[in-house]
Backbone as a printed PyTorch tensor [residue, N CA C, xyz], in Angstrom:
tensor([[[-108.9130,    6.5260,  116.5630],
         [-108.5840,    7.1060,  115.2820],
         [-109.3930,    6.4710,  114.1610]],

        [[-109.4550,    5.1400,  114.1160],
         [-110.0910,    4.4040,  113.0440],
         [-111.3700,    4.5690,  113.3630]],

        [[-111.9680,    4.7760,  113.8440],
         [-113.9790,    5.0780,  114.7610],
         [-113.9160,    6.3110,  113.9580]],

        [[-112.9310,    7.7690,  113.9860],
         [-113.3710,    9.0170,  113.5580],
         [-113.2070,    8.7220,  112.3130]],

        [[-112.4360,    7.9150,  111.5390],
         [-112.4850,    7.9500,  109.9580],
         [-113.6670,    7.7600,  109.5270]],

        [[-114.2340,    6.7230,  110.3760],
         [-115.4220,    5.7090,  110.0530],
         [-116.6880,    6.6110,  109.8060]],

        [[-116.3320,    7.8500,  110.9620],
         [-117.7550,    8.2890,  111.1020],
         [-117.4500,    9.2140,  110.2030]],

        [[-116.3640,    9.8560,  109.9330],
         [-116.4090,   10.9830,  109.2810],
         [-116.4810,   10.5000,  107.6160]],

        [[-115.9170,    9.4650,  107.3050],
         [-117.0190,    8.8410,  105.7860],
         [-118.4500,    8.9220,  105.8810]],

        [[-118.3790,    7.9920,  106.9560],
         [-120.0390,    8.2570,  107.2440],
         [-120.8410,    9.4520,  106.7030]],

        [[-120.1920,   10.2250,  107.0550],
         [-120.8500,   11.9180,  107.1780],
         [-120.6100,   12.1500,  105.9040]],

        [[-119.5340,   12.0910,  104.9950],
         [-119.1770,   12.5790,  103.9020],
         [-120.2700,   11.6830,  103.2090]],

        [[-120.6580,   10.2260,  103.4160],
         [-121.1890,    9.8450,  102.3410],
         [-122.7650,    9.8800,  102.1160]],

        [[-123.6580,   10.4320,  103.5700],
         [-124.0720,   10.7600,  103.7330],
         [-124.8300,   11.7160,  103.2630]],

        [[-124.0450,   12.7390,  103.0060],
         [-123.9050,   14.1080,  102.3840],
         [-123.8380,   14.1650,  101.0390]],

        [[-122.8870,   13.4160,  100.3490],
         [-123.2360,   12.7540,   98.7480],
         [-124.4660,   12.2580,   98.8540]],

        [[-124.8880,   11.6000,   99.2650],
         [-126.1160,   10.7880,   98.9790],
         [-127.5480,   12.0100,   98.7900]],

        [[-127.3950,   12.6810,   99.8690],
         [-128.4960,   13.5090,   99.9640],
         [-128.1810,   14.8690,   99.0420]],

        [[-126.8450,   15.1710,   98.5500],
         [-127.3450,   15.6370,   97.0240],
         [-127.4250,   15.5160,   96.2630]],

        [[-126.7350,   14.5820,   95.9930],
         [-127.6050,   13.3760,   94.2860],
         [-129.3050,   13.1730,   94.3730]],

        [[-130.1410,   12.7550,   95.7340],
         [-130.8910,   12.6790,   95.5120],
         [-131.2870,   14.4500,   95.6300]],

        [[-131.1000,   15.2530,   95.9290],
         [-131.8720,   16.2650,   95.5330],
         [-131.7110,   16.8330,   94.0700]],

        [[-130.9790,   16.5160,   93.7070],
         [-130.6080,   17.2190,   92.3110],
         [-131.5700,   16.7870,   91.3060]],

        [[-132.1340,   15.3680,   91.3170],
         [-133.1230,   14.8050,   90.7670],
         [-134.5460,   15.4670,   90.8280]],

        [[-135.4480,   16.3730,   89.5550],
         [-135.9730,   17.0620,   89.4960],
         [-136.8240,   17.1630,   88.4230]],

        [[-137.7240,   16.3210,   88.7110],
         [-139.0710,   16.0780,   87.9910],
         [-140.3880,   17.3130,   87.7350]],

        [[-140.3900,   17.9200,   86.4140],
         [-141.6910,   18.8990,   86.4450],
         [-142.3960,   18.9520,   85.1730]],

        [[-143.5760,   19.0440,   85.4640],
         [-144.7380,   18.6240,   84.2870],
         [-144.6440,   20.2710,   83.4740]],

        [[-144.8100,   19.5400,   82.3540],
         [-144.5190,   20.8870,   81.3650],
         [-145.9560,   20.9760,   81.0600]],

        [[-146.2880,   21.8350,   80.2880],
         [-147.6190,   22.6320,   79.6260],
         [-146.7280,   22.0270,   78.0500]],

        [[-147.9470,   21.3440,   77.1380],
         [-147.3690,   21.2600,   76.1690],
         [-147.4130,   22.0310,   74.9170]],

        [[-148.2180,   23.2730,   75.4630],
         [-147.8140,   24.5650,   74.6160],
         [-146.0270,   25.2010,   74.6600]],

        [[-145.4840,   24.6420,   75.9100],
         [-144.0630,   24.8260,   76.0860],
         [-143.4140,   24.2170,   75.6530]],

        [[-143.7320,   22.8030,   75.3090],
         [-142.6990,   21.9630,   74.8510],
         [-141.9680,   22.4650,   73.6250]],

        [[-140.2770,   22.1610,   73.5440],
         [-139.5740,   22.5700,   72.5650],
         [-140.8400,   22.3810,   70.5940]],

        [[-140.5650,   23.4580,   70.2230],
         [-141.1320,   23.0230,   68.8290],
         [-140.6710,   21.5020,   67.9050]],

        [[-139.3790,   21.0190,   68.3920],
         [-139.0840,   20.2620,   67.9050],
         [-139.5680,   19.1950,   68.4760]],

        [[-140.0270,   18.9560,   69.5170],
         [-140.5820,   17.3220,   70.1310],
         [-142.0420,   17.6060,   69.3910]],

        [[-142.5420,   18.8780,   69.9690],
         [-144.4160,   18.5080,   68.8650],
         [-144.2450,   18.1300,   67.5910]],

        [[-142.9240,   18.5550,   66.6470],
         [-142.9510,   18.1380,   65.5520],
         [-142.5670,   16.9220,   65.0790]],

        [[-141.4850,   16.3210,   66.3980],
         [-141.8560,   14.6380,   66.1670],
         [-142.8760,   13.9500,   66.0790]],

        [[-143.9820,   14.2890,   66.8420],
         [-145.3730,   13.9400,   67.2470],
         [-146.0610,   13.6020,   66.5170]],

        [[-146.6430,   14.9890,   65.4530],
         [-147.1880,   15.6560,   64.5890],
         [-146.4480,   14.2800,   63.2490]],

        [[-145.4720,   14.2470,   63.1520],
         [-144.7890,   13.5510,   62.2050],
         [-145.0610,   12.2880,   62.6000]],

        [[-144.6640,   11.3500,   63.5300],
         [-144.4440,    9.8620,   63.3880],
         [-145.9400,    9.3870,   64.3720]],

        [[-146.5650,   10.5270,   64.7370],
         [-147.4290,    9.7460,   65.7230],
         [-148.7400,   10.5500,   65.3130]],

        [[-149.4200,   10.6510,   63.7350],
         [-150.5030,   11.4460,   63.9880],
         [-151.6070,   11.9550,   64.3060]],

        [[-152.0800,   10.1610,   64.5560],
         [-153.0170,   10.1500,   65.0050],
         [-153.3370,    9.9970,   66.8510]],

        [[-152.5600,   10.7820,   67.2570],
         [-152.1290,   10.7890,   68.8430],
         [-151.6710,   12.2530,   69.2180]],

        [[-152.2920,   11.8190,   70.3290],
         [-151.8510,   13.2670,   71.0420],
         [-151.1390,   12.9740,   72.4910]],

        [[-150.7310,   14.4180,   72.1630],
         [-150.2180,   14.5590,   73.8080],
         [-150.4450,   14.6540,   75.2530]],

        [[-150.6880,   13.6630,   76.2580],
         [-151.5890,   13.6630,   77.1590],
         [-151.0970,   14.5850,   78.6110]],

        [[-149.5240,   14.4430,   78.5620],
         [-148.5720,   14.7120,   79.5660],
         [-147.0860,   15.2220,   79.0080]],

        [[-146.4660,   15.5030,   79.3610],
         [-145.0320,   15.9050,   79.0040],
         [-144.2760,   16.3500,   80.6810]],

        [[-143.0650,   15.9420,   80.7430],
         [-142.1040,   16.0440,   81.6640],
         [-141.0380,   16.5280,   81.9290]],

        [[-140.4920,   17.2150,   82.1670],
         [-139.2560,   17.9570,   82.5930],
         [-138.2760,   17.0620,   83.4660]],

        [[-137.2730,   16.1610,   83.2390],
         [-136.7710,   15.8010,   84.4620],
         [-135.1110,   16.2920,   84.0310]],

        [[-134.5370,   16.4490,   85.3100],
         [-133.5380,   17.3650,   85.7410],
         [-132.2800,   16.8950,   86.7710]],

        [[-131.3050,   16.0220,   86.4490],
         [-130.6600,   15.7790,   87.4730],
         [-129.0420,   16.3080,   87.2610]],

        [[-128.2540,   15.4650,   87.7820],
         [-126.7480,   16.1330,   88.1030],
         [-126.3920,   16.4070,   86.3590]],

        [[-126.5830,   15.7590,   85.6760],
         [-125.3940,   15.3230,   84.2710],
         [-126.6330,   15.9960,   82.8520]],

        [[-127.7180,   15.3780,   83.2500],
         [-128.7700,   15.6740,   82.0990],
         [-129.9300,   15.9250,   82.2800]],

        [[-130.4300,   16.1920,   81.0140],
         [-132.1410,   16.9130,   81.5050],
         [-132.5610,   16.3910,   79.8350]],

        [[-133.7570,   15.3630,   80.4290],
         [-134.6180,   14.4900,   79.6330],
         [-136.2180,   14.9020,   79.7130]],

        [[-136.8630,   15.0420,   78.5450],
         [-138.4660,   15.5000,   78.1130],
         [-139.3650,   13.9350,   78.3650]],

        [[-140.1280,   13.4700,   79.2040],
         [-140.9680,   12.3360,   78.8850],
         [-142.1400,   12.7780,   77.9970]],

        [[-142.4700,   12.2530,   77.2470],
         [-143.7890,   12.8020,   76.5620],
         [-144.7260,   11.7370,   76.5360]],

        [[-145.7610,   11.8810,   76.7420],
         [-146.8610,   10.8390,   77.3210],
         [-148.0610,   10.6470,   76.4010]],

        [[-148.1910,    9.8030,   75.2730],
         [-149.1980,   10.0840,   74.1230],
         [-150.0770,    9.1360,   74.5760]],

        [[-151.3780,    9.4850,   73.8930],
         [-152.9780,    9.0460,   74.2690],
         [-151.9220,    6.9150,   74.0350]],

        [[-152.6440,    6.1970,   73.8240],
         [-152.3750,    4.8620,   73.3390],
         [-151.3940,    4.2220,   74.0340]],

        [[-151.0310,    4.8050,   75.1920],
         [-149.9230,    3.5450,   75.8890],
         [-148.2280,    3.8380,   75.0880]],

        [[-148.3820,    5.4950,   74.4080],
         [-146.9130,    5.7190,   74.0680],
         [-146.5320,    6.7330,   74.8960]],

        [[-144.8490,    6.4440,   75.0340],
         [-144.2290,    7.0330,   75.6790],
         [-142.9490,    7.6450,   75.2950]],

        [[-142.3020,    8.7140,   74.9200],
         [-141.4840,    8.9490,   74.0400],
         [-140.4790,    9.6530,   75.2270]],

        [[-139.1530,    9.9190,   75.0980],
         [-138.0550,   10.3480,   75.7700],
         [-137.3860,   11.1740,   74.6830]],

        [[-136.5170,   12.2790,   75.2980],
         [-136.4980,   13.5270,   74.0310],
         [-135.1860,   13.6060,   75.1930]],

        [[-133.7160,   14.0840,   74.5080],
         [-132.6570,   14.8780,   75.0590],
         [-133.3040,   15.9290,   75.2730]],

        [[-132.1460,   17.0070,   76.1610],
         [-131.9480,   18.0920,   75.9650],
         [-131.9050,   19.2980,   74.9460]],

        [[-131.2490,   17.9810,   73.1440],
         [-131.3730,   19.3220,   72.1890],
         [-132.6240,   18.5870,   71.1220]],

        [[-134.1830,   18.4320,   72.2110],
         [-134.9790,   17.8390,   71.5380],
         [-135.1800,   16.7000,   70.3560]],

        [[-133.7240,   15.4000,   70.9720],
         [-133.8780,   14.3460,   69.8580],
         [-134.3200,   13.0010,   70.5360]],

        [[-134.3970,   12.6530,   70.0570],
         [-135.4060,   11.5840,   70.2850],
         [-134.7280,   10.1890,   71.1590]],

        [[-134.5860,    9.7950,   71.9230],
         [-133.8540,    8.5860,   72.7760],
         [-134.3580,    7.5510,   72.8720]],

        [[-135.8790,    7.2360,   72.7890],
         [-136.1550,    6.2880,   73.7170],
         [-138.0850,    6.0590,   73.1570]],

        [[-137.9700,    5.2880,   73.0450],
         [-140.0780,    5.5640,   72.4510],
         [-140.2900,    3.8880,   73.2540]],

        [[-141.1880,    4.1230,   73.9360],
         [-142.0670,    2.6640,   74.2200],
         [-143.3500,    2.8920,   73.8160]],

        [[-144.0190,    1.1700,   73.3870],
         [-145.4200,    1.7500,   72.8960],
         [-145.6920,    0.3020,   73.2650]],

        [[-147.0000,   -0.5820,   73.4980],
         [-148.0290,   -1.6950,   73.9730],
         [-147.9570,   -1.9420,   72.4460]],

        [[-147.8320,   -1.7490,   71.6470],
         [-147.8510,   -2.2520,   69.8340],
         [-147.4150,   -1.3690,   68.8960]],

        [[-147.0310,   -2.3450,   68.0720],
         [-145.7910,   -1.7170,   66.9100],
         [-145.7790,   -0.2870,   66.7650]],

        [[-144.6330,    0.0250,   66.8220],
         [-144.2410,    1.3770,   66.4920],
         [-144.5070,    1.6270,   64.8730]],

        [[-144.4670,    2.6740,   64.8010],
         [-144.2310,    3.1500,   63.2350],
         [-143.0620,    2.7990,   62.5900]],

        [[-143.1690,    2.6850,   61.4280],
         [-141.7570,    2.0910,   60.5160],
         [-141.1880,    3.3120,   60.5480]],

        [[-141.4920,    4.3420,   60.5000],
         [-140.7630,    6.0600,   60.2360],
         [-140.0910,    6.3970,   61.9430]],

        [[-139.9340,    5.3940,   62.7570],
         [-138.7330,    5.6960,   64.0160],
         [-137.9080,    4.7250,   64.2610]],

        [[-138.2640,    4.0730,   63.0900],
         [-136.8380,    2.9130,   62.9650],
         [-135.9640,    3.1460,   62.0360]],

        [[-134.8620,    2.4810,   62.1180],
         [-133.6320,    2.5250,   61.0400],
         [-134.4770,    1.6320,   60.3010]],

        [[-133.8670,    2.0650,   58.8470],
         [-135.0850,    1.0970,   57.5380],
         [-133.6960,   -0.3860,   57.9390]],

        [[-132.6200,   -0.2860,   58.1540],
         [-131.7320,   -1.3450,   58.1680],
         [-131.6970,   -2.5630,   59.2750]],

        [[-132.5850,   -1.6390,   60.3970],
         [-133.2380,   -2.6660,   61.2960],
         [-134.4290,   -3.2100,   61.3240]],

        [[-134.8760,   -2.5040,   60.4820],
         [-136.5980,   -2.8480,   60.1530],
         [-136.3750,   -4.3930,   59.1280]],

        [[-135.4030,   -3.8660,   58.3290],
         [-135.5380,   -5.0920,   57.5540],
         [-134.3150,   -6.2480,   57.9230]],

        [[-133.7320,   -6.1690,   58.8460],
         [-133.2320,   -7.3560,   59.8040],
         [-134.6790,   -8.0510,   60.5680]],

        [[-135.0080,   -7.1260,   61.2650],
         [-136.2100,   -7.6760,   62.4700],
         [-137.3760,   -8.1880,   61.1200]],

        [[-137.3620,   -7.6950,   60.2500],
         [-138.3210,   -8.6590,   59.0920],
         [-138.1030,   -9.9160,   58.9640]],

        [[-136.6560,  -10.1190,   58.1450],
         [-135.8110,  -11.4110,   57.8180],
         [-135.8160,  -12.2680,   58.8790]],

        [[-135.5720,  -12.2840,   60.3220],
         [-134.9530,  -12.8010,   61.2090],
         [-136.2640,  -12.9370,   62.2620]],

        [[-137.1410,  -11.9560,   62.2540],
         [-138.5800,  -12.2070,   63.0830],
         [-139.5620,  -11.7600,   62.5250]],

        [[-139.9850,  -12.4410,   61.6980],
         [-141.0470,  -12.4200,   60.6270],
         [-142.3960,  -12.2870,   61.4330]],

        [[-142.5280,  -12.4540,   62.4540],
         [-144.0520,  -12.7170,   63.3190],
         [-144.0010,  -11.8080,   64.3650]],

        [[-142.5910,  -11.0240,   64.7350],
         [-142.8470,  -10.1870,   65.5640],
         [-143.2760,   -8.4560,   65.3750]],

        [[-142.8540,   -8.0100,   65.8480],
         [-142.8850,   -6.3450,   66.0380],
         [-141.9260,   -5.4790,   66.7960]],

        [[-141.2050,   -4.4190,   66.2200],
         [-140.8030,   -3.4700,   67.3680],
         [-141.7100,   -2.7000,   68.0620]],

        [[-141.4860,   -2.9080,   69.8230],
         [-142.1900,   -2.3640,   70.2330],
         [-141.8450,   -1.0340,   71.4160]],

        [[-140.1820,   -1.3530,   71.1780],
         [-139.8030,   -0.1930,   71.8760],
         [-138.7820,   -0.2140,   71.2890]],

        [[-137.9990,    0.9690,   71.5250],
         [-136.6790,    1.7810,   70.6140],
         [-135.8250,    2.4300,   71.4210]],

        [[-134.6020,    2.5040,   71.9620],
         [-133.7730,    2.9710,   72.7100],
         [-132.4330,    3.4800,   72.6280]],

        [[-132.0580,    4.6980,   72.4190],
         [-130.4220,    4.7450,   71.9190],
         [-129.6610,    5.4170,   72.6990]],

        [[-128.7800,    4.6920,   72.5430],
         [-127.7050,    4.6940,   74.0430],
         [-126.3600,    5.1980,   73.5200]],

        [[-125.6030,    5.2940,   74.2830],
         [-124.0790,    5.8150,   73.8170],
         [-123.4160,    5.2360,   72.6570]],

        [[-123.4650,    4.4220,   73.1240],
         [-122.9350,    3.9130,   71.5780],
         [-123.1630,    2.8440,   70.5660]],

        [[-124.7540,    2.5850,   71.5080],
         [-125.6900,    1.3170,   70.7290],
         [-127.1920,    2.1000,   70.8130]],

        [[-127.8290,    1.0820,   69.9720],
         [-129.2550,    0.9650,   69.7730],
         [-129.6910,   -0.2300,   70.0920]],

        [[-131.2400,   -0.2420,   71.2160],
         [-131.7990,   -1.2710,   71.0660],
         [-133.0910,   -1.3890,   71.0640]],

        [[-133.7070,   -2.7300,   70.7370],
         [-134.7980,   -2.5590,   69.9070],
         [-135.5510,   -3.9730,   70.8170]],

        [[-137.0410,   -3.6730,   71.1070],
         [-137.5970,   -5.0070,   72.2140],
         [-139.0790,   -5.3940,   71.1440]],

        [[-139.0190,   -6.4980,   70.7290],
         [-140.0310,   -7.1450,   70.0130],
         [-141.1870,   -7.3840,   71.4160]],

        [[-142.0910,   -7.6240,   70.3770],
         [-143.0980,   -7.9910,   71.1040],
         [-143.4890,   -9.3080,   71.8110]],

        [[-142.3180,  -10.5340,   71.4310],
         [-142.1040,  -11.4520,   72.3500],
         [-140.9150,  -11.4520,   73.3040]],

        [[-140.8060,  -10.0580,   73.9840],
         [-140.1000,   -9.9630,   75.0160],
         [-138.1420,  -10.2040,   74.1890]],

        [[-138.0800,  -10.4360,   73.4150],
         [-136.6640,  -10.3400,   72.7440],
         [-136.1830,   -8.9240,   72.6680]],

        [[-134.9020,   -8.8270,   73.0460],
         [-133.7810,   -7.0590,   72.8450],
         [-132.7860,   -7.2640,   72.1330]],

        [[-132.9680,   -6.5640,   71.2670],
         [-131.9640,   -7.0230,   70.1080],
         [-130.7670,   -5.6330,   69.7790]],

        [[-129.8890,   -5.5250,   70.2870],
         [-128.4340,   -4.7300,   70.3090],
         [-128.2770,   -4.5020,   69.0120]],

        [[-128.1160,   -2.9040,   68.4520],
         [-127.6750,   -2.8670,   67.0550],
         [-126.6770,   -1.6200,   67.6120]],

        [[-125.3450,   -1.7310,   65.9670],
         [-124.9180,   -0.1720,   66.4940],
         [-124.9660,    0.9420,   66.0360]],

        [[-124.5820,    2.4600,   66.0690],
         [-124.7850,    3.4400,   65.5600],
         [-125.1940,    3.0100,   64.0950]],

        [[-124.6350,    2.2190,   63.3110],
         [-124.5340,    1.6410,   62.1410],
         [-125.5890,    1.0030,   61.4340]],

        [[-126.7090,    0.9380,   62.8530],
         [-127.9650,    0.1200,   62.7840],
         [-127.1760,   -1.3640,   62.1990]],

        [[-126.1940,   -2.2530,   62.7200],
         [-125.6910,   -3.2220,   62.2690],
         [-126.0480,   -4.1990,   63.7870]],

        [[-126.4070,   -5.1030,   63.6960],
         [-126.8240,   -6.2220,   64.6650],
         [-125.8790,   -6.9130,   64.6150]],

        [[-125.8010,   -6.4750,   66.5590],
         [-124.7330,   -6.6660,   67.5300],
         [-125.0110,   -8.0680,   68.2650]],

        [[-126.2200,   -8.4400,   68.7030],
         [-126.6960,   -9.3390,   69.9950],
         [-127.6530,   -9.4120,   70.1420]],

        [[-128.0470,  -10.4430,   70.4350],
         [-130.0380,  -10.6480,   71.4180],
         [-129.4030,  -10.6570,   72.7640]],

        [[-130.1790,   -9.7520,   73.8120],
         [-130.1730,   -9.4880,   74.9590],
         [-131.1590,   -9.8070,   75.6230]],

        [[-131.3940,  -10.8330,   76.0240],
         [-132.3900,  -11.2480,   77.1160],
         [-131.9170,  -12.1290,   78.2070]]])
């Protein structure tokens, strides 16, 4: 009796496993397709850059845009084309930060840079260029260094 439970989890979990991973669904967009609203982030905070790649990915819960700019940037876009997530090899633009974290990370790291930007459920975080993550919240109010 306890052998058929065993196997028959087995099987059940099995079976979860292999459709979570199929549901996961990666496809390169044409960036004449991309929503009007991600080119117009672009166009706005990144102008002197273009678009090299753009991504479609697709799984159980959500569906996220990668956008792939000339310079080592990398931008992440929801579903209703807003903005989540930007990594870049050197400072971002002051126009994709909160001005309230810009001028914390001034006061408090005078020598560094934001170099990536990330917003999460119910925080923001922000990675200097000496490897420091600094937790703020909706409020852009500083929560924590995370490293």
């Amino acid at each position: 009796m306890n052998s058929r439970k065993l196997i028959g989890n087995a099987i059940i979990t099995t079976a979860i496993g292999i459709i979570i991973a199929r549901s996961k669904k990666d496809k390169i967009v044409f960036v004449d397709t991309l929503p009007q609203i991600m080119k117009d982030y672009v166009n706005i905070h990144f102008p002197a850059h273009t678009i090299k790649k753009a991504v479609k990915s697709k799984d159980i819960f959500n569906r996220t845009y990668d956008v792939f700019l000339d310079g080592k940037i990398n931008l992440e876009f929801n579903k209703r084309g807003e903005i989540i997530e930007i990594e870049a090899n050197s400072k971002l633009p002051d126009s994709v930060i909160p001005e309230k974290i810009i001028a914390f990370v001034a006061a408090y790291f005078p020598d560094n840079s934001i170099i990536e930007w990330e917003l999460e459920r119910r925080t923001q975080e922000v990675e200097l260029d000496n490897g420091l993550e600094l937790l703020f919240d909706l409020n852009d109010d500083f929560l924590s260094i995370d490293n």
